[in-house]
Each structure stands twice: as C-alpha cells, then as structure tokens.
C-alpha positions as CSV (number, residue, x, y, z in Angstrom):
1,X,-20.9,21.8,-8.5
2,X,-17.6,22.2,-6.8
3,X,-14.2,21.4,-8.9
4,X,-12.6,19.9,-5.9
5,X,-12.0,16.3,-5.8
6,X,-11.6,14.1,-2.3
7,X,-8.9,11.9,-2.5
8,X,-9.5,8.8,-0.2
9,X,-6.6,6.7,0.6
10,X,-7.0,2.8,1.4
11,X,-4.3,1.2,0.7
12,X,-3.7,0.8,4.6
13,X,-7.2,-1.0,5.0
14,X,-7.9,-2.3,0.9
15,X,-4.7,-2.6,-0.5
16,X,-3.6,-4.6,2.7
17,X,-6.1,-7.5,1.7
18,X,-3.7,-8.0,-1.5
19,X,-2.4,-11.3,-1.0
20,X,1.5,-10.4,0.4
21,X,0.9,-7.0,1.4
22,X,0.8,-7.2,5.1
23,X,2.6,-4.9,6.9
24,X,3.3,-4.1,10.4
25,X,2.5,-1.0,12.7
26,X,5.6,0.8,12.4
27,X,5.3,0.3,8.5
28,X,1.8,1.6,8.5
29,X,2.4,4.2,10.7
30,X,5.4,5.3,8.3
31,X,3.0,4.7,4.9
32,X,0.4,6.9,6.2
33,X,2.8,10.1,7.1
34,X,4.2,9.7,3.8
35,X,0.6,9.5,2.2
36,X,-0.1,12.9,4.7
37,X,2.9,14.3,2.5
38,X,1.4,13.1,-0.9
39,X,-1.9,15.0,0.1
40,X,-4.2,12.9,0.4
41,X,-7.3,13.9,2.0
42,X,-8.5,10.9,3.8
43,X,-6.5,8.0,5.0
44,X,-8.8,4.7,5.5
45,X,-6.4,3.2,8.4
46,X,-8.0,-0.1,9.1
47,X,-10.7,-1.9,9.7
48,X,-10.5,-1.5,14.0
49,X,-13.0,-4.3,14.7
50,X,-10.8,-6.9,12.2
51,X,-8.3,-7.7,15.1
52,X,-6.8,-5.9,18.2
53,X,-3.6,-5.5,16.2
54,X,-5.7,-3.7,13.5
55,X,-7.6,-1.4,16.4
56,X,-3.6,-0.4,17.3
57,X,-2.5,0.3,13.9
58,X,-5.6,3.0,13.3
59,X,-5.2,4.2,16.7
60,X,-1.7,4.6,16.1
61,X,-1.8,6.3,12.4
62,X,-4.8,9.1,14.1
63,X,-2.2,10.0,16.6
64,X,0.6,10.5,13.9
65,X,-1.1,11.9,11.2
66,X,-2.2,15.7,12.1
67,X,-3.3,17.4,8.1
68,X,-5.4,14.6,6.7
69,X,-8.5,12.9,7.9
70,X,-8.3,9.5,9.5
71,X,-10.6,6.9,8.7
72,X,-12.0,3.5,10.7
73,X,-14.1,1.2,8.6
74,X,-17.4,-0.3,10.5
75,X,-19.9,-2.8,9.1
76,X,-23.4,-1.2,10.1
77,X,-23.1,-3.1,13.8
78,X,-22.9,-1.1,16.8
79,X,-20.1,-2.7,18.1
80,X,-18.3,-2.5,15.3
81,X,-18.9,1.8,14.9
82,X,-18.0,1.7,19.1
83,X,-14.7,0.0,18.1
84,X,-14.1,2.1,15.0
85,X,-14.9,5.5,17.0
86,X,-12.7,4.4,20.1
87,X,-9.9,4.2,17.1
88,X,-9.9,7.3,15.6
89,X,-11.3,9.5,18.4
90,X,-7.7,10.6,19.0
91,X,-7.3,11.6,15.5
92,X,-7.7,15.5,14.7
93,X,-9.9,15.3,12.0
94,X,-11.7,11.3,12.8
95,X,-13.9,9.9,10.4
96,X,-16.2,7.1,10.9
97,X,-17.2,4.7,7.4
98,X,-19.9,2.3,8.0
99,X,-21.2,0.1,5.4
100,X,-23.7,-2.6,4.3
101,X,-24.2,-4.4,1.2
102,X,-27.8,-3.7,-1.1
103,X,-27.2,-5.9,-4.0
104,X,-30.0,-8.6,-3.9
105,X,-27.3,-11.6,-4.4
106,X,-25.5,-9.8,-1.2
107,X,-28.6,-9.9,0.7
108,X,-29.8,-12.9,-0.2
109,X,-26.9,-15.1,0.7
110,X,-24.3,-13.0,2.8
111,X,-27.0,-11.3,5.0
112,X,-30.0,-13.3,4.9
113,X,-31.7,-10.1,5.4
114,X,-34.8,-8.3,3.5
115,X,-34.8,-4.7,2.0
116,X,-36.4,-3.3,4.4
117,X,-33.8,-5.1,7.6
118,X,-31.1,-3.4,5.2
119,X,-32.9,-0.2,5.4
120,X,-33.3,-0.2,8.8
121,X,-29.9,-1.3,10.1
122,X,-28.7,1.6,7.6
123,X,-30.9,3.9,9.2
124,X,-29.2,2.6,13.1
125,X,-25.4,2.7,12.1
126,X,-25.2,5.8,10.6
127,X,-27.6,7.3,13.3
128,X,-25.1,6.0,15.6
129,X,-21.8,6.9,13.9
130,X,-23.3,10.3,13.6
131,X,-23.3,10.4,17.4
132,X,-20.2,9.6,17.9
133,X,-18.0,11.8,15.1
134,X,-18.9,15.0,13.0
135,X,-18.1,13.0,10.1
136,X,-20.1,9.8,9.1
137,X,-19.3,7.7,5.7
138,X,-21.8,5.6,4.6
139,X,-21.1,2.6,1.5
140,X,-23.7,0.4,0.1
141,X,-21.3,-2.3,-1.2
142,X,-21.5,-4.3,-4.1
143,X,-23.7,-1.0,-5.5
144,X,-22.7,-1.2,-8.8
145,X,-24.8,-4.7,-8.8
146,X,-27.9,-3.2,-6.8
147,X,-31.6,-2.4,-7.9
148,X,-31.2,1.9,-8.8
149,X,-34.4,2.8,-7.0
150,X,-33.4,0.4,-3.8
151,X,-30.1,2.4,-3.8
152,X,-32.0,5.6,-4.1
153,X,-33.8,4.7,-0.9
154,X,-30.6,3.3,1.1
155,X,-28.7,6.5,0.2
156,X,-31.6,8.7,1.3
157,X,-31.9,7.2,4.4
158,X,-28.4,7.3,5.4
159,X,-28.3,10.8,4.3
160,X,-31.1,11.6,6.7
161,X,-29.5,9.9,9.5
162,X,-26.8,11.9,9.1
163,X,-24.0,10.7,6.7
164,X,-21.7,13.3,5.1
165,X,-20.2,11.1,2.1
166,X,-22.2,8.5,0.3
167,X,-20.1,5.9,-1.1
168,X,-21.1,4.1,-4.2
169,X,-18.8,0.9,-4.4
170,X,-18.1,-1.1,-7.8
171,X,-17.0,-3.6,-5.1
172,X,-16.5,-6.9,-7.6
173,X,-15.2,-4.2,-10.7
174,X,-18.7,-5.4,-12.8
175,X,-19.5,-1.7,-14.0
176,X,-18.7,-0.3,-17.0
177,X,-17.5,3.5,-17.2
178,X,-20.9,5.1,-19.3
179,X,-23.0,2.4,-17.2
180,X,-21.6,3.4,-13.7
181,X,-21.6,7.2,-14.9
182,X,-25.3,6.8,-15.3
183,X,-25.4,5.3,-11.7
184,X,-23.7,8.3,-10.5
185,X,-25.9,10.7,-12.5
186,X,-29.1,9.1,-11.7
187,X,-28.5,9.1,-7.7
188,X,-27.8,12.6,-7.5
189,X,-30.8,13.6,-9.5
190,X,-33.2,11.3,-7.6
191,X,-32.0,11.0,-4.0
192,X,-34.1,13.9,-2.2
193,X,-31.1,15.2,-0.3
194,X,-28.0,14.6,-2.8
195,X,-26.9,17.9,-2.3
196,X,-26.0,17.5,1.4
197,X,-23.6,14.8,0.9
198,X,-20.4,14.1,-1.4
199,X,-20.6,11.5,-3.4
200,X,-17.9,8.7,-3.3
201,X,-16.7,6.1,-6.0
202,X,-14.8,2.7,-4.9
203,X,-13.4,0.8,-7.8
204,X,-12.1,-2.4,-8.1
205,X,-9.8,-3.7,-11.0
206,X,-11.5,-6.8,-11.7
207,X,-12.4,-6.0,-15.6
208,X,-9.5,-3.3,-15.6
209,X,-11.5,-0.7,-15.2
210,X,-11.1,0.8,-11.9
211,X,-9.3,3.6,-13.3
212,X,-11.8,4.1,-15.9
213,X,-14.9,3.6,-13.5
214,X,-13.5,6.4,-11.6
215,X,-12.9,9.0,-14.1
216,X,-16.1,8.3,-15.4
217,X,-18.2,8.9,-12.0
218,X,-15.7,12.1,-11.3
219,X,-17.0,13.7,-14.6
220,X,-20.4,12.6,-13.9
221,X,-20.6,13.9,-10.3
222,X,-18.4,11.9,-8.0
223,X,-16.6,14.7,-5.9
224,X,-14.5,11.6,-3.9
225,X,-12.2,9.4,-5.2
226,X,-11.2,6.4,-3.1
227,X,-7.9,4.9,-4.5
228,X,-4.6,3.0,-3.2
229,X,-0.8,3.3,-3.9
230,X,-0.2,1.1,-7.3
231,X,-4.1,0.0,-7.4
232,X,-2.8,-2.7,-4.8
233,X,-6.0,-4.2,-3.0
234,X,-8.2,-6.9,-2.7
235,X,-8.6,-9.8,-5.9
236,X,-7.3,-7.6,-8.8
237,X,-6.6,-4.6,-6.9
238,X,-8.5,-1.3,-6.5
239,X,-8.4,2.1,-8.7
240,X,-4.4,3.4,-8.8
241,X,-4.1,6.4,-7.4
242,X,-1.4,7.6,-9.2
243,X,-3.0,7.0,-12.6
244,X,-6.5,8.8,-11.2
245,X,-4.5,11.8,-10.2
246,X,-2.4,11.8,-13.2
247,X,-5.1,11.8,-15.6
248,X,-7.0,14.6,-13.9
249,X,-3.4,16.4,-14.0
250,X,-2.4,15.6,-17.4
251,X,-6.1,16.3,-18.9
252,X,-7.1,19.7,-16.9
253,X,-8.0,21.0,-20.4
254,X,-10.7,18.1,-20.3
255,X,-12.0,17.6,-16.4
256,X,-10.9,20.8,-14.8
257,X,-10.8,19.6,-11.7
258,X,-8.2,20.1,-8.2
259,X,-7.0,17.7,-5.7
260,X,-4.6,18.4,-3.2
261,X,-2.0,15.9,-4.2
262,X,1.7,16.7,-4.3
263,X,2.3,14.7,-7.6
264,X,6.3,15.1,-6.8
265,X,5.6,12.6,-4.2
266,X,3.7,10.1,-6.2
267,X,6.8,8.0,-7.2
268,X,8.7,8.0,-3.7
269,X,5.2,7.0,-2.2
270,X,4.7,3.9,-4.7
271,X,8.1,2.8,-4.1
272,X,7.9,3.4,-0.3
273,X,4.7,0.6,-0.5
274,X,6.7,-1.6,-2.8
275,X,10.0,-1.8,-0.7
276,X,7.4,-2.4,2.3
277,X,5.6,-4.8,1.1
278,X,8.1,-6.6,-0.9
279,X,6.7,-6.3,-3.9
280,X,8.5,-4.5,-7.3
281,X,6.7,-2.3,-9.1
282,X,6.3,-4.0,-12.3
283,X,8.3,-2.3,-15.2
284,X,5.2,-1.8,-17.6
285,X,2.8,0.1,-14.7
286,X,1.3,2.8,-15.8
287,X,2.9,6.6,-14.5
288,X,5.4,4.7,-12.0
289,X,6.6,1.6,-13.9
290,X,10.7,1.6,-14.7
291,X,9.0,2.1,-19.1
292,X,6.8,4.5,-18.3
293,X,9.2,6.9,-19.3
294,X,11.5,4.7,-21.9
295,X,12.0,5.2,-25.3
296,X,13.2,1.9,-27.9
297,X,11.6,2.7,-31.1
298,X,14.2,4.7,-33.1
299,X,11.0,7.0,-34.4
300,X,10.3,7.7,-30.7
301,X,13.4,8.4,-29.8
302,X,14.2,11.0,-32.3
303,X,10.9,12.5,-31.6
304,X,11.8,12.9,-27.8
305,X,15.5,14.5,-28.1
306,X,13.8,16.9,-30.2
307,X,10.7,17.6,-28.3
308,X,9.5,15.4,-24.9
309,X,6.6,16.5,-25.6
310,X,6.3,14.6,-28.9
311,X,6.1,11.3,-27.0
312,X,5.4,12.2,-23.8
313,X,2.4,13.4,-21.4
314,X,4.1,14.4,-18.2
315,X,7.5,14.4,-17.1
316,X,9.3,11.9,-14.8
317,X,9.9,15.1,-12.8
318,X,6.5,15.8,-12.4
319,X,5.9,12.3,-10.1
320,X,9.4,12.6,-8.3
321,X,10.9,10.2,-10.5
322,X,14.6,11.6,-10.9
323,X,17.7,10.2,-12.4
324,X,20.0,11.8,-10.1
325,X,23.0,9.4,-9.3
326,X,25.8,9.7,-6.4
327,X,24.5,11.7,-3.8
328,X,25.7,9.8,-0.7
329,X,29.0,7.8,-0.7
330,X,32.1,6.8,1.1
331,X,33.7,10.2,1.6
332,X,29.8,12.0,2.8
333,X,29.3,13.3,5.8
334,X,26.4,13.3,8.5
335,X,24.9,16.1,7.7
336,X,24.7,15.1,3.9
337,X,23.4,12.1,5.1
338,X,20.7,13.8,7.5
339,X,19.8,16.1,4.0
340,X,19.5,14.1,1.8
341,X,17.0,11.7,4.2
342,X,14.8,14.5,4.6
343,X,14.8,15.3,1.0
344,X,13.2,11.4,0.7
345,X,10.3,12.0,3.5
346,X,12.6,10.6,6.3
347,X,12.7,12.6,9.4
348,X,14.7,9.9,11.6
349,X,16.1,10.6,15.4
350,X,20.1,11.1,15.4
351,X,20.5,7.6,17.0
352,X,19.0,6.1,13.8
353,X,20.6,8.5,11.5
354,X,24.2,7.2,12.7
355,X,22.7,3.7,12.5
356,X,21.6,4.8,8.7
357,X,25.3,6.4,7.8
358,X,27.5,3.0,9.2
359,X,24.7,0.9,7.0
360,X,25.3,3.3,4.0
361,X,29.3,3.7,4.7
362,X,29.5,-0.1,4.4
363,X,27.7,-0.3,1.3
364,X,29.9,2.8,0.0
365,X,32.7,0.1,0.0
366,X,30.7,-2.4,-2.1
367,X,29.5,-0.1,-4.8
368,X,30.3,2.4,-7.1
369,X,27.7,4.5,-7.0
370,X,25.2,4.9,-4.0
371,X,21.5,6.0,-5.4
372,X,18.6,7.3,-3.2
373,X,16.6,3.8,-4.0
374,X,19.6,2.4,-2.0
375,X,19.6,5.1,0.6
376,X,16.0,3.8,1.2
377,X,16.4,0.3,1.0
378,X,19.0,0.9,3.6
379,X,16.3,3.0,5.9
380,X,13.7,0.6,5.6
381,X,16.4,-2.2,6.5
382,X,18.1,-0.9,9.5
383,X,15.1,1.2,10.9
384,X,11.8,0.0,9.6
385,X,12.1,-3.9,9.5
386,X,10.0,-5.8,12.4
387,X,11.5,-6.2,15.9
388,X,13.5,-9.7,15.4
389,X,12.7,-13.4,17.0
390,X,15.7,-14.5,14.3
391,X,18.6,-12.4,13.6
392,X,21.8,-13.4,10.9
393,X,24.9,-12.7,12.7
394,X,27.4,-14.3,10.3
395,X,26.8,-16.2,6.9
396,X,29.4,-18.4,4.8
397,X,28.5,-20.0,1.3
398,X,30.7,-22.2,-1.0
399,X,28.9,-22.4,-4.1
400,X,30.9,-25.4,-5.6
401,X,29.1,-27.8,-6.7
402,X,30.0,-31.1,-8.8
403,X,29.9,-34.9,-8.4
404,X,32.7,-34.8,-5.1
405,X,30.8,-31.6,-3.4
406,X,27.3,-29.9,-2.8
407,X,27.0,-26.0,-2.0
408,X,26.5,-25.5,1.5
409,X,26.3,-22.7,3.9
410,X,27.1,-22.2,7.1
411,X,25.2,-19.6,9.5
412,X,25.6,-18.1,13.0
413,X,21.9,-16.4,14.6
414,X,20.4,-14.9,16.9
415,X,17.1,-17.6,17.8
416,X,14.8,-16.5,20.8
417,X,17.9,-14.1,22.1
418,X,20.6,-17.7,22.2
419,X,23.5,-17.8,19.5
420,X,23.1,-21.0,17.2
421,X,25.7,-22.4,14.7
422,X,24.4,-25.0,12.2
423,X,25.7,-26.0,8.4
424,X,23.6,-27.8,5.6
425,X,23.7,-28.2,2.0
426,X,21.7,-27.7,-1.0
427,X,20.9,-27.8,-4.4
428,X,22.5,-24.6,-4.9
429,X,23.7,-21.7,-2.5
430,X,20.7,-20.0,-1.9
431,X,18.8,-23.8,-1.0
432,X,21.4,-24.4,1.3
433,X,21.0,-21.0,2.8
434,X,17.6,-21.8,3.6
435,X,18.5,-25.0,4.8
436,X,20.5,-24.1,7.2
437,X,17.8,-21.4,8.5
438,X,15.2,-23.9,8.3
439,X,17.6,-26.4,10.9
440,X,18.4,-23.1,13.2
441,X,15.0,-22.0,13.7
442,X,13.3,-25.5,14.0
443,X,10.7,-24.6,10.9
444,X,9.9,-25.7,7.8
445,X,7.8,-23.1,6.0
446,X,6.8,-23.9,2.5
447,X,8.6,-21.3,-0.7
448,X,5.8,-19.8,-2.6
449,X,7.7,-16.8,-4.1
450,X,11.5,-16.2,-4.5
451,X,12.3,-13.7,-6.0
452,X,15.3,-11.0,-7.2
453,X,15.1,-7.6,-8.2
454,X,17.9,-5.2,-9.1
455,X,17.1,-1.6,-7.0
456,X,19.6,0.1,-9.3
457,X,21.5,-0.3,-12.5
458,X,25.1,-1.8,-13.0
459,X,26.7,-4.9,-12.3
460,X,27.5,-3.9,-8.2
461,X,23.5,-3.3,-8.0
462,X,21.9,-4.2,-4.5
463,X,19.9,-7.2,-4.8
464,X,16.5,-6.8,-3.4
465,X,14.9,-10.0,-2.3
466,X,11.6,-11.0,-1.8
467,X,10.2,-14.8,-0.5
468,X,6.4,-15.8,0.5
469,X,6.4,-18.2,3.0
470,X,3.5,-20.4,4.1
471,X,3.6,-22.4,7.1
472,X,0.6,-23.8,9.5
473,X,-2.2,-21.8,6.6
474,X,-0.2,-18.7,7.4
475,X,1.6,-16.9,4.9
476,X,4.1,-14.0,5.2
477,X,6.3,-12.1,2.7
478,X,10.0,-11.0,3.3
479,X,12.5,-8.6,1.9
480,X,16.0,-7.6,2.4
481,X,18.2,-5.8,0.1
482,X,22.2,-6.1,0.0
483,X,24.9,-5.7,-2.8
484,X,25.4,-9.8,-1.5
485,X,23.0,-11.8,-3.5
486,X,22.7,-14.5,-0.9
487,X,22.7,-12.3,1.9
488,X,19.9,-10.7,0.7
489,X,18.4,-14.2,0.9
490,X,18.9,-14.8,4.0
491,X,17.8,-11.6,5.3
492,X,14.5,-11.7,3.1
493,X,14.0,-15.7,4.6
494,X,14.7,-14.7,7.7
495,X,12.5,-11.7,7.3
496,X,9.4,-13.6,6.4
497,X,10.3,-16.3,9.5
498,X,9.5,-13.1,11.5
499,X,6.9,-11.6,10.0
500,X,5.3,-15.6,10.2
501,X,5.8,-15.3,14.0
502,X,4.5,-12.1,14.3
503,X,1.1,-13.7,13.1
504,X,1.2,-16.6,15.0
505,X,1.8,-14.7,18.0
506,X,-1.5,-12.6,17.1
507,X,-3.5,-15.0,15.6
508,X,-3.2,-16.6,19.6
C-alpha cells in the first residue's frame, strides 16, 4: 500500500457553508492560490450547479490555479456533472466529484428512492462524469450511517463505472475512530475492485472527532484526506487540516506517511481564511491558536528555556508562525515593501503595491511597530475587500456622553456613486456610528455579531472588527481593521452593508 496521502481541500465548497464564512470571487480566487502554495493536492472549488455565482468562482479558481487539482462537486444528476464539467474543464488537472446518499434514513426521506434507484443512478453519474473528465470522484454520503454490504455494492458499482477515488463520508460526525477504521478496512477487503481506486475519508466535527475519524481511516487504509483550513465547514465544522497534517508530521515515527504540504504555510493560510472571513482564530485552537505555543505554568516554563522540546511537539517555526516584529515602517522603501509581500504569498501588480505602501505609510504614523499580521490586514483592506455600493469618505465621533449630551457621529459617503452627509446619536460612539450609516444608506439591518479583536500586541494595536448583519433573511459578515477603533467599525458595518448587497443582487 502506498505511504502517500491525498490531501483534499474544501474549505472553498464545505467550509463556506459555516455560518459567516461567505466570501467573494476575488477572495476565493486568492484562498485557493494560497492553498496551491500550502500543497494541497486537490482544491474542491464549489458546488458549480449551487448558483451562477458559484459556477464563476470554480471556473475562475481552474483557471488560476495551475499545480493542484481542481474540483466541482455534482449530485449524481446529469445536469448537475454537465454544469460541474463545464466549470472545471479549463482547469489543468479538472476533477469531477459526484455523490449520492446510501444511508437508509437518507433514502428513505431525502430521496424517496429504493436501493436498487441508488444503485442505478450511481451506476449513470459516474458513467457520465467518467465521460467527461479522466478523473471521476464518487461519495456515498452519510456512509458512516449506511448498511456495510449496501456500501460494498454502491462502491463496486461506481468503481466499475469508472470512478478513481471512493469517498467514504462521516457526513453528520456519528462514527467513532476504531468503528469507522473497521468501515475503512472492511470496504477495501470486500469491494471486488478496491485496488483500482483510492480511498477517501470526509469528517465532520459533530462529536469532535473529525480529526480523530481521519487518522483512524488513514492508518487503516484511507490514502485521501479531505480537510478545510481551521476545520471551518458545515454545523460543527469538518476535519482541520492543519491538525491532520500536523499529526502525521509530528508522529512519522508512528504513521510513516507523506503529503505534499508545505507546513511553513499552514499558519499564514489559517490566518489568510480568518482575516477573510472575519472570523479570529480562537486563542485555544489546536497547532494555529495564539496558546498553542504559550507557556504560564512556572514548571513549564522552566522546562522550555531549558529544552523546547520538554513541552513542546513542533515548533511555531515549523507552521510559519514567527515572532518577527518591525519589518516595514515609516522610513521603508518600495522595494522592502514589494519583499516583504512576496515573502507573505502576495504577488500584487505595482499599481496595488503603491496603493499597499501609502495604506502602510499612514499606519507607520499611528503605530510603533508595523507587524506582517498588519501588513496583511492592510492587503486584504485596500486590495481584496469587495467592489463598493457604500464607501466612508470622512468620519467624526464625540464620545461625550452625560445627562446634557449623547455621543454622536457624523459621516460623509460614497452611496450608489452620490456624496451623502448625515449625523445621529447613540448609546455610545460605535451605536451612533451605525446610526448614522443606517440613515445614509436607507437600511436597517439587524447586529448579530460585533465584535473586536487585537491583530497585534501593545496598546497602538490595529483593531480588527468584525459585525454579522441580517437583513430581509440575508445575512453577511464584515471586517475592517484600523489603529482607530471606530473606524474599524465603520469600515467592518459598512463592509457587511456590501457584502448584504452583493447577495441581494445575486439572489435576483
């Protein structure tokens, strides 16, 4: 059996079904060149049939990416494989993954169909994939909950009709790591033709043990791995890739296996998603939390200025976490500038770099120190944020407030391409803020999430914001970061007013 494991990316099609983590094409299309840098092997784009925007994002990623494969997710309908295959056929290395459900409760009341319909439409997809595209995945979802010897049929068939990788989903995280190893086992020793295909395992989080699930189909068999970016996906999220690839790192002694991941570009591509999407990384996650790496207990800490290795398994190095401090500041220069970008996967066009280095120069004047976390908040401000329906030109706050006076604020923007004033108050700054954006733009979105995260150390820190918006049963999520608290706020609210008319706009 070959020591190579697959690693299968789907945090562009899976982890975008976590509540909050929408993004837009040019934010996929940047995710997935920076996932082509971490390695992975496969990139699940999108679901192509979902929505004409979705059909442009995967299009868009196969043309951009060029050393991974480029996936398009199908349900076993012929439309559906058409539209996938119409996707990814510009793609150098396409991939087409069909699937269909085989648990008895999935085809009882989400198919209405019998065993032998789900055999059959099996049989038609992949036969029909396999026309289109050299390389045909085939999932029975919800498998982890399916009759054995009714999988061992499904996978035979779709083996025979021609599909490359089997994928064995834990789609609702109900397996348990020695009971879904004996899944794994028990399918390559009775399907007929196991040995033409590779094996695939799709976790989800749901018990917390995605991770677990994994590890424990990879030593039983599993030769892919199908994992997302901070274990971000649908419900309770999916199996983390970092901690998957980490583990196999860390314990070679125990799994001797290879992937092709660049684990230097774990950490930058975790905090690439989470700047993205708006969402920290919480402090206590596994491999690329802020304590993954920190030391209170006096014990501990004795032990690691002695020897690292007393406490720890891996070194912040070894996931591109690095503590590096002033790099870029007032007195840098373009070509510093230009460096130290492509040092952090950015590869920007002069016009944007100049755009970058008056951002960065301004916030030079704010702060002490500038940190590459800032040089990338700036980045994904300036040149990766959504075209604009709103735009902040000018924001004043007073943030008095007693029994004579309320805070207000008072904002100039950009609405529809016309310059509005307007001024309200509020309960505090940030309220009347939001106010006054509210009266601007003519909406009144509901606040579901504010939020305020600190993207560096010290007291000058830039402020990253994030706020979920729901208005009309749409929700959005925004982020802006700025050494200005409240203009952060603005820029986050104003951010997710976007991002909310972006939807509309596609949902029509």
């Amino acid at each position: 059996m070959s020591d190579r494991i697959f690693i299968f990316d789907t945090t562009l099609r899976d982890g975008e079904q976590s509540p909050g983590a929408t993004m837009n094409l040019r934010e996929k299309v940047r995710l997935a060149r920076q996932l082509e840098k971490l390695g992975v092997d496969i990139i699940e784009a999108g679901f192509p049939a979902a929505s004409q925007g979705d059909f442009e994002a995967v299009q868009n990623i196969a043309r951009a990416v060029k050393n991974c494969q480029v996936a398009g997710l199908a349900r076993a309908v012929k439309s559906d494989i058409q539209t996938a295959w119409e996707a990814v056929k510009v793609a150098e290395n396409p991939r087409i993954h069909t699937f269909i459900a085989t648990s008895d409760i999935h085809m009882e009341y989400k198919l209405r169909k019998s065993r032998e319909q789900v055999l059959e439409m099996t049989k038609e997809a992949v036969s029909f994939a396999s026309s289109l595209c050299s390389t045909v995945e085939f999932s029975a979802e919800d498998a982890s909950r399916s009759d054995w010897d009714f999988l061992v049929q499904v996978v035979d068939v779709a083996i025979k009709a021609g599909a490359k990788v089997i994928n064995i989903p834990d789609t609702v995280g109900y397996a348990q790591p020695q009971e879904f190893a004996r899944l794994i086992k028990y399918l390559l020793e009775n399907v007929p033709d196991s040995d033409k295909a590779i094996f695939s395992v799709h976790c989800h989080n749901d018990l917390g043990l995605a991770v677990a699930n994994t590890l424990a189909a990879i030593e039983a068999g599993a030769r892919q791995a199908e994992v997302t970016l901070s274990g971000i996906g649908e419900r309770a999220g999916n199996a983390a890739l970092e901690e998957v690839i980490m583990a196999l790192e860390v314990r070679k002694d125990y799994y001797n296996l290879q992937t092709n991941i660049i684990t230097q570009h774990i950490f930058p591509s975790c905090r690439l998603l989470s700047m993205i999407i708006g969402q920290p990384i919480p402090p206590y996650k596994p491999i690329v939390g802020a304590n993954a790496f920190a030391h209170e207990s006096g014990i501990h800490q004795d032990g690691v200025l002695k020897h690292r290795q007393t406490y720890e398994i891996m070194t912040p190095a070894s996931i591109g976490k690095t503590s590096s401090d002033l790099v870029i500041g007032k007195h840098s220069g373009r070509h510093a500038l230009k460096q130290k970008l492509e040092e952090l996967g950015y590869n920007l066009e002069e016009e944007q770099i100049n755009q970058v280095f008056a951002a960065v120069k301004r916030l030079a004047d704010k702060k002490k120190q500038v940190y590459d976390e800032d040089v990338e908040a700036v980045v994904l401000e300036e040149i990766f944020r959504i075209p604009d329906k709103y735009e902040l030109v000018y924001l004043y706050c007073t943030a008095i407030s007693d029994d004579k006076a309320s805070p207000s604020a008072a904002l100039k923007m950009v609405v529809d391409g016309e310059e509005k004033q307007e001024a309200a108050f509020g309960v505090g700054p940030v309220d009347a803020v939001f106010n006054t954006i509210c009266r601007l733009t003519g909406r009144s979105p509901k606040l579901l999430r504010y939020s305020v995260n600190a993207i560096t150390g010290g007291t000058d820190a830039q402020g990253e914001v994030t706020v979920r918006l729901e208005e009309k049963g749409i929700t959005a999520v925004g982020r802006a970061a700025d050494a200005d608290i409240i203009v952060a706020s603005a820029r986050a609210y104003i951010n997710a007013l976007n991002r909310l008319a972006k939807k509309e706009r596609e949902k029509h």
